[in-house]
Phi, psi and omega in degrees: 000122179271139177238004167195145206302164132321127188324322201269348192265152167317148152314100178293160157284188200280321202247149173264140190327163178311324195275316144323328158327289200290293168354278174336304168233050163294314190308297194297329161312275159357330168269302169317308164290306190321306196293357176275318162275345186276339192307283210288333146281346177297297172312329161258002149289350186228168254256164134358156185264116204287151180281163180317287170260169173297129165303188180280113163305137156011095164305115175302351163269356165320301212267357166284318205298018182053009185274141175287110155298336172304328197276335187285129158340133173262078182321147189294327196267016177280148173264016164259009161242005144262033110302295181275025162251311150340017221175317142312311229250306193280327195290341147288334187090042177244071150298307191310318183287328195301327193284358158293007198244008181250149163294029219286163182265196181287157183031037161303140179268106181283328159319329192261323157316298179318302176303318163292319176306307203277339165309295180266030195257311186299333186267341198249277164333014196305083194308131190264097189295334185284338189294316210297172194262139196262013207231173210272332172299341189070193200270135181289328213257020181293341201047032197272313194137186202267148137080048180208154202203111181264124176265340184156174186250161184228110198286123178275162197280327174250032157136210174260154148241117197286133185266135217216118134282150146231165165279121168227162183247106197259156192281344165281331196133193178272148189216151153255142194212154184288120196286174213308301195306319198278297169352276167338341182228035161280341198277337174268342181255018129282355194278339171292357175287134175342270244263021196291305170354284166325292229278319181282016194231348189272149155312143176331280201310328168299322162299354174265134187325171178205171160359103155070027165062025196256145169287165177239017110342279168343302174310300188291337186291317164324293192291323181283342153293334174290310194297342204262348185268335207263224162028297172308282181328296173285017157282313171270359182290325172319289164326292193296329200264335181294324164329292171297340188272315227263319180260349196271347165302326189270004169248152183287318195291169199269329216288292165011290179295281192316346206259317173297331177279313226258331161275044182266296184329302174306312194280315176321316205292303194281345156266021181250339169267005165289317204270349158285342190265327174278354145291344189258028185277349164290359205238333191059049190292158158283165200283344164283328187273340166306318173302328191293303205284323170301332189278359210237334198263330213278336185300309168344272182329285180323316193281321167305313175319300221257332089047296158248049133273267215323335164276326181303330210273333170274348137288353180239012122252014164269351174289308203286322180287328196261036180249130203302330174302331206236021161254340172276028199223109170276343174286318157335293176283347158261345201250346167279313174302349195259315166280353145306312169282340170272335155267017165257354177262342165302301180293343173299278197300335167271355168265319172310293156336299203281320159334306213253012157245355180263348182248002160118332169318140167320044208309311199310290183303341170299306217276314165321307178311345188295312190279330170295306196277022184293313220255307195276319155315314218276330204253305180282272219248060174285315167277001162282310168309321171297320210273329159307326179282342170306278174311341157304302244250322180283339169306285218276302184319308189060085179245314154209185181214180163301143168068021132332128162234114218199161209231103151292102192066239185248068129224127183281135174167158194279146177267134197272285209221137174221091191235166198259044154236350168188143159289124183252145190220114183269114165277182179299351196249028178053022162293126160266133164236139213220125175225142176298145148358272183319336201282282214298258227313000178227013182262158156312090179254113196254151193234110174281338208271330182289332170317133166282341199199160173235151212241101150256143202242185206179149157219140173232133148268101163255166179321168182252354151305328189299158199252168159301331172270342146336302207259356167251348146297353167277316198286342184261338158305297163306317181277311184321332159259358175287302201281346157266359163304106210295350202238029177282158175245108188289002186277327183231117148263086167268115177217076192246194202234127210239345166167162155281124140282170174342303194225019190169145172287158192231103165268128199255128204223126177237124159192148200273159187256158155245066164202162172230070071300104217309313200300329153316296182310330189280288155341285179301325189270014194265302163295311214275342177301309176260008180275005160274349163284341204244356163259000172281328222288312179327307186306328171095026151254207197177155184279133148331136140238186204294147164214156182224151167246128160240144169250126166255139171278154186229142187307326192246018133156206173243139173204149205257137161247100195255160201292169183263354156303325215290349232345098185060354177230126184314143173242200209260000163088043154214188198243105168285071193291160181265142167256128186312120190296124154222194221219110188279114195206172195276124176331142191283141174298000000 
């Protein structure tokens, strides 16, 4: 994947087509929602958020009798059950009933009381309703006096003011309800909210919670804040990097420029999710749902980070392959994609981790759990663990590499691929064959490709007329052309006269090439082949072929019959076949 042009290529442009736009931030709504559903399933694996304030203490007659309040009866007349019908009342949206639980003054509007008070209990105040004294005095030990129950302060522009119950007796029965005082100060501490503006232009329904304590106004509010965040982002990522460019310009390396095109995706991303984060106090979340959406934007933040490793790590091996040591290293050039893929499956797995412990998964029990599931991995995936290691152990060896030709057992073929569960090898007969890792790394492997030099060998069969001054005119002949021959390797030539055969003297002729190229080599040994037809033809000999004797016995005695082939001369009375001077080198490709 290429991030940046050729010296030569045009100048881009400053804007990207309409369609490409639209593409762009299709991407980010889509990066966005995901870290947002996945968070939000993370939230309902891990525990609650503990509340803003404090709660109410512990009822004293709880904590001598040693008893869990959570555990206690819960009285109707208690304040944790006219809380927690109060609250129950707004969350359907019936303020007018909810608003019996206010202290109201003459001619108060109480529904609209009721909505704004739970509007600044959720943002300033989040209340844990199971904490509150299940018993009907509420808790003795506050030193607030009988029938009175402090729920938390609400912070104001001169300090805190306190949210206060008392017990009253009401035409429904006893109730606990907010007192006079606190009511008289709904209206300044809502006139202080973000979202007041909203919250006075929206329809009901849109103000009632949804998911994860979020409004659902809120909810809607989410994707156009992503896109809009999205947007910011590629503006100032535009700026920054027009910046970046201007000094990665004055350095020579190449890696700088590729390291800048490639953080253009990351860095949009993680400044369009700073900018969500700094909007969203514009949203007037509540304290759970503010933590969820920080836990959503900092996991954001980690998938850019490890987003652009995964482009450093494919730039810097595209540095590496182009760097003049490693195209003239073929072991090279095969062992950087490969530790390239293992160190994009290393960061994967360290990105993966760090997400899902920033939205709240057990990453601990997990990454524990690893070791119990130790056995049962080590066991299901014993050849994917053998075959990786394999593809370690053919890297560091370097035993072969791509575009390798090299014969594993009996088999020939150029090598394709090199991954890391298996090598494909195109044989000659143009098949492809894929043998694993873990296997090739214990088979035998010979590399034709690793030659320095290619090898010809040889035996000439001459006639058994040849004389002795014949026959040192072939051996001086024969070497004399090898060794004027420009790419012979003059340290070792061998052309010696090795013995009588069956049927012919037999010279033996060794001698090496300076080339690795077969298709050369087949050329050359293809002349030196026929100019030794043409110094036996000179010498006034000639090659040997096979010859046979047959004997027959006869009753009256033995006599020999010789084949009219034999020319004239008896051998040893079996069939010697001869062998044709070749070259020991690997079938042609």
């Amino acid at each position: 994947m290429r991030w940046t042009d050729p010296p030569d290529a045009p100048k881009r442009r400053r804007f990207w087509p309409p369609v490409m736009w639209w593409l762009r931030a299709a991407l980010a709504f889509a990066l966005v929602s995901g870290c947002v559903l996945l968070g939000a399933r993370a939230g309902e694996l891990s525990p609650p958020p503990a509340p803003a304030a404090p709660a109410a203490a512990p009822d004293a007659a709880s904590a001598e009798d040693g008893a869990d309040p959570e555990a206690s009866p819960v009285a109707p007349d208690s304040p944790r059950a006219s809380m927690r019908q109060f609250f129950e009342l707004c969350r359907a949206g019936d303020y007018a009933e909810a608003a019996r639980y206010l202290d109201l003054p003459p001619g108060a509007n109480g529904a609209a009381l009721a909505q704004r008070l739970k509007a600044v209990l959720d943002r300033h105040l989040w209340l844990d309703v199971e904490a509150l004294s299940p018993h009907p005095l509420g808790d003795a030990q506050d030193n607030l006096g009988a029938g009175v129950e402090q729920l938390g302060k609400i912070p104001t522009r001169t300090g805190t003011q306190t949210v206060r119950l008392v017990r009253r007796t009401t035409p429904d029965g006893v109730r606990w309800i907010f007192s006079r005082a606190t009511v008289q100060r709904v209206d300044e501490w809502y006139a202080r909210l973000e979202d007041r503006w909203i919250r006075d232009h929206l329809p009901p329904a849109l103000l009632r919670p949804g998911p994860r304590e979020l409004l659902w106004w809120q909810w809607l509010a989410l994707p156009v804040l992503a896109l809009a965040g999205w947007l910011v982002g590629m503006v100032l990522s535009y700026f920054i990097r027009a910046a970046l460019r201007r000094l990665v310009a004055r350095t020579d390396s190449t890696l700088d420029d590729v390291l800048l095109g490639g953080a253009r995706g990351p860095l949009t991303f993680a400044l369009a999710l700073v900018g969500v984060e700094v909007a969203l106090p514009w949203l007037g979340l509540y304290v759970p749902a503010e933590q969820f959406l920080d836990k959503v934007v900092r996991a954001g933040l980690f998938i850019a980070v490890f987003w652009f490793a995964l482009r450093a790590i494919d730039a810097v091996s595209g540095r590496l392959l182009a760097a003049p040591e490693t195209r003239d290293n073929p072991a090279a050039r095969s062992l950087v994609p490969l530790m390239g893929k293992i160190a994009k499956v290393a960061i994967l797995i360290i990105g993966v981790i760090a997400v899902l412990s920033e939205l709240g998964y057990p990453v601990a029990s997990l990454i524990a759990g690893l070791g119990i599931g130790g056995v049962a991995l080590a066991l299901a995936a014993q050849k994917t663990v053998e075959n990786l290691f394999g593809s370690v152990s053919i890297g560091v060896d370097r035993a072969l590499q791509v575009g390798d030709f090299v014969k594993v057992d009996a088999l020939l073929g150029t090598v394709e691929t090199i991954g890391l569960r298996s090598t494909r090898i195109r044989t000659l007969d143009r098949t492809l064959v894929t043998i694993p890792n873990g296997k090739l790394a214990d088979l035998h492997i010979e590399s034709y490709t690793a030659r320095d030099r290619m090898r010809l060998s040889c035996v000439l069969g001459l006639v058994y007329e040849t004389t002795p001054a014949q026959l040192r005119a072939v051996l001086e002949g024969c070497e004399g052309a090898l060794r004027a021959h420009p790419l012979i390797w003059p340290d070792d030539v061998v052309v010696r006269f090795i013995g009588i055969g069956p049927a012919s003297f037999d010279v033996e002729i060794m001698a090496w090439f300076q080339t690795t190229d077969f298709g050369e080599f087949r050329t050359i040994r293809q002349g030196i082949l026929i100019t030794f037809l043409e110094i036996i033809g000179a010498s006034g000999t000639r090659l040997a072929y096979p010859t046979r004797t047959v004997h027959v016995a006869t009753r009256g005695g033995e006599r020999a019959l010789l084949d009219p082939s034999a020319d004239g001369k008896a051998a040893s009375g079996r069939e010697e076949p001869r062998q044709a001077p070749s070259a020991a080198a690997p079938p042609s490709r």
